[in-house]
N, C-alpha and C positions, 0 to 999 in steps of 0.2 A: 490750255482749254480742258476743263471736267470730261473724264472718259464718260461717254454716255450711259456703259454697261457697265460702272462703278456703284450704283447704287441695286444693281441686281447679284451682284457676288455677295456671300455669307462674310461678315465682318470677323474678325480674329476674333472677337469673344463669344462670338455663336460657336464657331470650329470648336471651340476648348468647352462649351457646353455641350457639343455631341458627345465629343472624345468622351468626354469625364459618364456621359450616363453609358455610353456604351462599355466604359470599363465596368461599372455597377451592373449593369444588366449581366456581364461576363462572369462576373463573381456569384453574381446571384445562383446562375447555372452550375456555375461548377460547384459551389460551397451549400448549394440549397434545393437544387432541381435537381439532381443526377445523383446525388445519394440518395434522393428517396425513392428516383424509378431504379435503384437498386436495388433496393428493399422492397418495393413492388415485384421486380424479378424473382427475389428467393422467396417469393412465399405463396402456398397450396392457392388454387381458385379461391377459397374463401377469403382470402385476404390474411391470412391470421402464419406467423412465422413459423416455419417447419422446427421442431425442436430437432436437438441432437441424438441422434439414432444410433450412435458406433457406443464401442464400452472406452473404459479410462487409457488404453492404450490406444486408441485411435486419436482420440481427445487431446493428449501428448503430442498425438501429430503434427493433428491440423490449427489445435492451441496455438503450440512453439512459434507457427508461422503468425499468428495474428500478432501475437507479443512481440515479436523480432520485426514487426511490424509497426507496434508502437515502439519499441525502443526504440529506432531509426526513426521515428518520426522527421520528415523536412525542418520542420519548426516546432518552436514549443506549442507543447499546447496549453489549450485555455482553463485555465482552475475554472471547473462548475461551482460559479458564485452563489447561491439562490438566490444572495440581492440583486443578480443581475439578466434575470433569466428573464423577466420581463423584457428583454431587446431583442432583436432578430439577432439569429448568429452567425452574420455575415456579419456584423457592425463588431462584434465579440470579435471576431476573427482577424480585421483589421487593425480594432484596437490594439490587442495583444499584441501582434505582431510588430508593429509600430513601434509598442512599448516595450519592445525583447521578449515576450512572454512573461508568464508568472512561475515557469519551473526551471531549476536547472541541471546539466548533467548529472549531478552526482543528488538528486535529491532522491527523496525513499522510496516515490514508486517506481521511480527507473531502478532501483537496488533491487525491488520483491521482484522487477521481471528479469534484470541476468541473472538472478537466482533462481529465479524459475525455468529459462535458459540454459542454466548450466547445470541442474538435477535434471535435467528430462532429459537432454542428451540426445534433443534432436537438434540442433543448431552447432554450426561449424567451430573449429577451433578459432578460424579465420575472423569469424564475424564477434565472438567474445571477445577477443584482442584487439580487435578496431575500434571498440564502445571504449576498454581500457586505456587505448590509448587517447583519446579525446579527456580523458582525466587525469591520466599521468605517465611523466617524463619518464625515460628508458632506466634511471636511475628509482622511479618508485617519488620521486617530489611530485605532489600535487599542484599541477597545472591554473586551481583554483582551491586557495582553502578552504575548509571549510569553514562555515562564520552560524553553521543554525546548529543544533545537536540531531534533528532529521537527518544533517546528511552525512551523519554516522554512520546508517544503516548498512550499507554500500560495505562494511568493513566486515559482512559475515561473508559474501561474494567471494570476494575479496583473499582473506585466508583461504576457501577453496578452493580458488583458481591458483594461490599458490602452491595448493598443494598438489594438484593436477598438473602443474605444468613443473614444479621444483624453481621456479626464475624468482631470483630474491626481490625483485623489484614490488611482487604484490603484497608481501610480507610486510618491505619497507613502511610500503601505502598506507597500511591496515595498522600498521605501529604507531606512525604518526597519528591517526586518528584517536587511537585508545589514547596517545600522551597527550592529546589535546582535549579528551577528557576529563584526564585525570589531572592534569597539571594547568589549563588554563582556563576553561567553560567557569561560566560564574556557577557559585553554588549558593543553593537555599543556607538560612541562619540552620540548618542542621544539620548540613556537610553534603547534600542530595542535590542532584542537578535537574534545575527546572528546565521546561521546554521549553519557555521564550525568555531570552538574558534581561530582557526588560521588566520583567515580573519575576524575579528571582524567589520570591515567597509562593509562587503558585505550583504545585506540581501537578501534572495532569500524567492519565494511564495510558497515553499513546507511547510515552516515553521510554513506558517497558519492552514493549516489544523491538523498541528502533535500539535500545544499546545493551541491555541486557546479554542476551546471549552473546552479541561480541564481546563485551568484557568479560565475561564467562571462560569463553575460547579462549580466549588472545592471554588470560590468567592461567588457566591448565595448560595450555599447550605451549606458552615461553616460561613456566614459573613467577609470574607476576601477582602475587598476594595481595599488593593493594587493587590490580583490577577485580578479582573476583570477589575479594569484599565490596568495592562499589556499587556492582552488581545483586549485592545480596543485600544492600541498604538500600537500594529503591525498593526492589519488592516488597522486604518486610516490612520497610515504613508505611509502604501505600496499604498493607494489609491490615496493618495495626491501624491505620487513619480513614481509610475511606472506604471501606465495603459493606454494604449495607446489609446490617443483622438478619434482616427478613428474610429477604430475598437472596441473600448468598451472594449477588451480584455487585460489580462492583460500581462507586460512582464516576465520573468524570475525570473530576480532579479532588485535591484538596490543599487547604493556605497553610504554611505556617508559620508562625511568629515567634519572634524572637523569647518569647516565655516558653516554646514548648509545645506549646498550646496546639490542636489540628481541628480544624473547620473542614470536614467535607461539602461538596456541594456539586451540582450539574445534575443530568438526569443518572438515575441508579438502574442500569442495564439498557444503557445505550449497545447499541449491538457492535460495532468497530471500537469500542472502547474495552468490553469484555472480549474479543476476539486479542486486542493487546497486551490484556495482563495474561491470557492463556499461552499467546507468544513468546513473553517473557518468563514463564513460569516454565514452560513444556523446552524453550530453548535453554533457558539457562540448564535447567535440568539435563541434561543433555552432555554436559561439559563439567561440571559441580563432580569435584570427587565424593566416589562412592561414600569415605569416612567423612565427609565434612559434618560440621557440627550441627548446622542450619539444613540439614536436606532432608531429614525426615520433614520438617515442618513446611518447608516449600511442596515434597510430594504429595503432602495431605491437603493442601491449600489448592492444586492442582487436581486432584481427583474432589475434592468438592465444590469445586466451581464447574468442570464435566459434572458434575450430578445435578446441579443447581441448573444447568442451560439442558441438560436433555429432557425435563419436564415442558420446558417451556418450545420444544420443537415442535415446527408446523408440519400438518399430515401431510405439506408435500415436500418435508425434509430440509426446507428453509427455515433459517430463524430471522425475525421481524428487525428492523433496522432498529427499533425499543425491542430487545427481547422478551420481556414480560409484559407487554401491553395490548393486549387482544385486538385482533383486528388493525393492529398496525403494518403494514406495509415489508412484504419481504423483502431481505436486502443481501445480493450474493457477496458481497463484500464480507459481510459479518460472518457468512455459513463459511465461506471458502475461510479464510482466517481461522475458525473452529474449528473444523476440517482437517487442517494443516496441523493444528497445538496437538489432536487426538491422534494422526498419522506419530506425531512426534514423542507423544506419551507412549503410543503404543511400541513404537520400535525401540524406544528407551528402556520397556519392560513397568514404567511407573503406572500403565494405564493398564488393567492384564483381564478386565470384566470383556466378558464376550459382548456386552451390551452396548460397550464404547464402540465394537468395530461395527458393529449396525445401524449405530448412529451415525458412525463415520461413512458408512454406505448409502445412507436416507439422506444424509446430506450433501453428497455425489450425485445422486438422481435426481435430485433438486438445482443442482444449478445444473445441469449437463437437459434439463427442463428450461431453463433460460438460456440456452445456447445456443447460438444460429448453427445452420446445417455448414455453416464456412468455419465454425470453431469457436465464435465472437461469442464472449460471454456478457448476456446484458444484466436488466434489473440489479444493478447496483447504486447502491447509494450516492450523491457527489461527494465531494468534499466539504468540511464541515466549518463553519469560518469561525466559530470558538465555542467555547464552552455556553451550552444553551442557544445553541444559533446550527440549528439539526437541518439541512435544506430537504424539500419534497421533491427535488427532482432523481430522477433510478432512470441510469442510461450505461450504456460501455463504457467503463474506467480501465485503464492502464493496470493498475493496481489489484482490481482485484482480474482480472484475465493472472495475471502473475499468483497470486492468492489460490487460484482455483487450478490451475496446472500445479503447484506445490502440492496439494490436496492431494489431486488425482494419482501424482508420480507415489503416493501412500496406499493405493490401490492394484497401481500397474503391475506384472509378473514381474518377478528380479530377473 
């Protein structure tokens, strides 16, 4: 006989309609509602974010903890698409996550924060070693190789934790990467290594700053001649190919073909793309023996690109995600990065105008102005999904928090 109080009980596919919205509705809170009465929390009655109030030594502090924060991230996080910001970002959140993420350990902005990490020297030996070790074996084998030339970058860290600590294993790391450079990364028709193996004719100026000064290093300090020439064929190529006459600044990228021939092309003073080749110029310099034959001309290339961006600095010490484009949008990603090259010129001795260190200070007050009172460095740019494809979103990136603590440790007392 039909239970009579069968047709008043919830059917198994109602239960698993609850379920599933009250999982949604949980997510929602935790991923959508409580980081913004967060940020309701830390900010004046007016509603409006309390900027950062301590100088560059404090900034170190409370920085290091945000950064060592994203390092450790639980899970990857989600590349800011601009094609895909139209979604709510609980649905990003899950995708991602689903999907492994779009970043991995060893890729570049996890690289610019244990190096950020590891010059500020507020973060444990303990917790440097534990990132390490999630990337390589007690022997120095990479755990994951590497398969992009971004996740190069990782091999400036890298040499300096070897040198901090003396354990061959981070040497090994960091060796392996240069020879995988040098010996197996596909290269453009004129000996130069593109940033995606797929487009081996494109060279784009992110590229400078991810391997440059490690093959610089890894060339002075083991005697390795053919790294520090590679290092000296991106630069000059890109300098002789893509920088634009007018403006001093440089472009994107540029093609080359098999005649020779070089096509520049992208925007000409995208602000994280001149923040690269000053990377690559300020770091390689850095490591480039003093008689080398190319280092006049890389120093003077370096001090006129600092000359060419401190015109175009904004009165409140930022430079614009376009650096020469009026009224375009500040972006601390580009400043911290600049920051960083001039910290670098200056301690090299290549940068020695008093006018550079004031630029270097105006552009300190300028992010440490986008800086929550917890250290969180915002208004940065996202990530860029290629050449000519610039997104308008400026929120906290990984990368530059790590950019803008490098900055700062150029300001801090020794």
């Amino acid at each position: 006989m039909k239970d009579p109080n069968e047709s008043s009980r919830p059917s198994r596919a109602w239960k698993i309609v609850c379920l599933g919205t009250w999982l949604v509705v949980l997510l929602v809170l935790t991923y959508e509602v409580l980081p913004r009465l967060g940020g309701v929390w830390n900010k004046t009655p007016w509603g409006k974010e309390q900027p950062w109030q301590g100088d560059a030594e404090s900034f170190l502090e409370a920085g290091s903890v945000v950064a060592k924060r994203d390092l450790f991230h639980p899970a990857p996080r989600l590349k800011l698409d601009p094609r895909r910001m139209d979604r709510p970002r609980t649905l990003l959140w899950i995708r991602d996550r689903v999907s492994g993420g779009l970043e991995t350990r060893n890729s570049w902005p996890n690289a610019v924060l244990v190096q950020a990490l590891i010059e500020s020297g507020r973060t444990s030996d303990g917790d440097i070693e534990r990132y390490w070790d999630e990337l390589i074996d007690v022997d120095g084998a990479w755990l994951r190789p590497p398969e992009l030339l971004s996740q190069c970058m990782v091999g400036m860290p890298l040499l300096k934790w070897h040198v901090r600590t003396g354990q061959a294993r981070y040497r090994v790391a960091a060796q392996s990467l240069v020879e995988w450079l040098l010996e197996s990364h596909v290269r453009s028709s004129s000996g130069t290594l593109p940033y995606r193996p797929e487009e081996p004719d494109v060279l784009l100026v992110d590229t400078l700053g991810m391997i440059c000064p490690l093959l610089a290093r890894y060339g002075s300090e083991y005697d390795d001649p053919r790294s520090i020439a590679l290092a000296k064929r991106q630069l000059l190529e890109f300098l002789d190919s893509a920088m634009d006459a007018r403006s001093g600044l440089p472009f994107h990228a540029y093609r080359v073909d098999p005649g020779s021939n070089r096509e520049a092309f992208g925007l000409a003073g995208w602000g994280r793309g001149t923040g690269w080749l000053s990377l690559g110029l300020a770091g390689t310099l850095a490591w480039l023996p003093e008689d080398d034959v190319d280092r006049d001309r890389l120093e003077e290339a370096l001090r006129d690109l600092v000359q060419a961006v401190r015109k175009y600095q904004r009165q409140d010490g930022l430079w614009a995600w376009a650096v020469n484009i009026p009224g375009a949008e500040p972006d601390t990603s580009a400043t911290g990065m600049l920051a960083w090259s001039m910290g670098l010129g200056i301690e090299t001795g290549v940068l020695r105008d008093q006018a550079c260190s004031d630029t270097l200070q105006r552009a300190m007050q300028g992010i440490f102005h986008q800086t929550s009172n917890a250290g969180e460095v915002g208004q940065s740019m996202a990530d860029a999904a290629g050449v000519g494809q610039y997104p308008w979103l400026f929120a906290h990136t990984s990368w530059t928090q790590g950019f803008a603590l490098l900055a700062a440790n150029s300001l801090a007392e020794p």
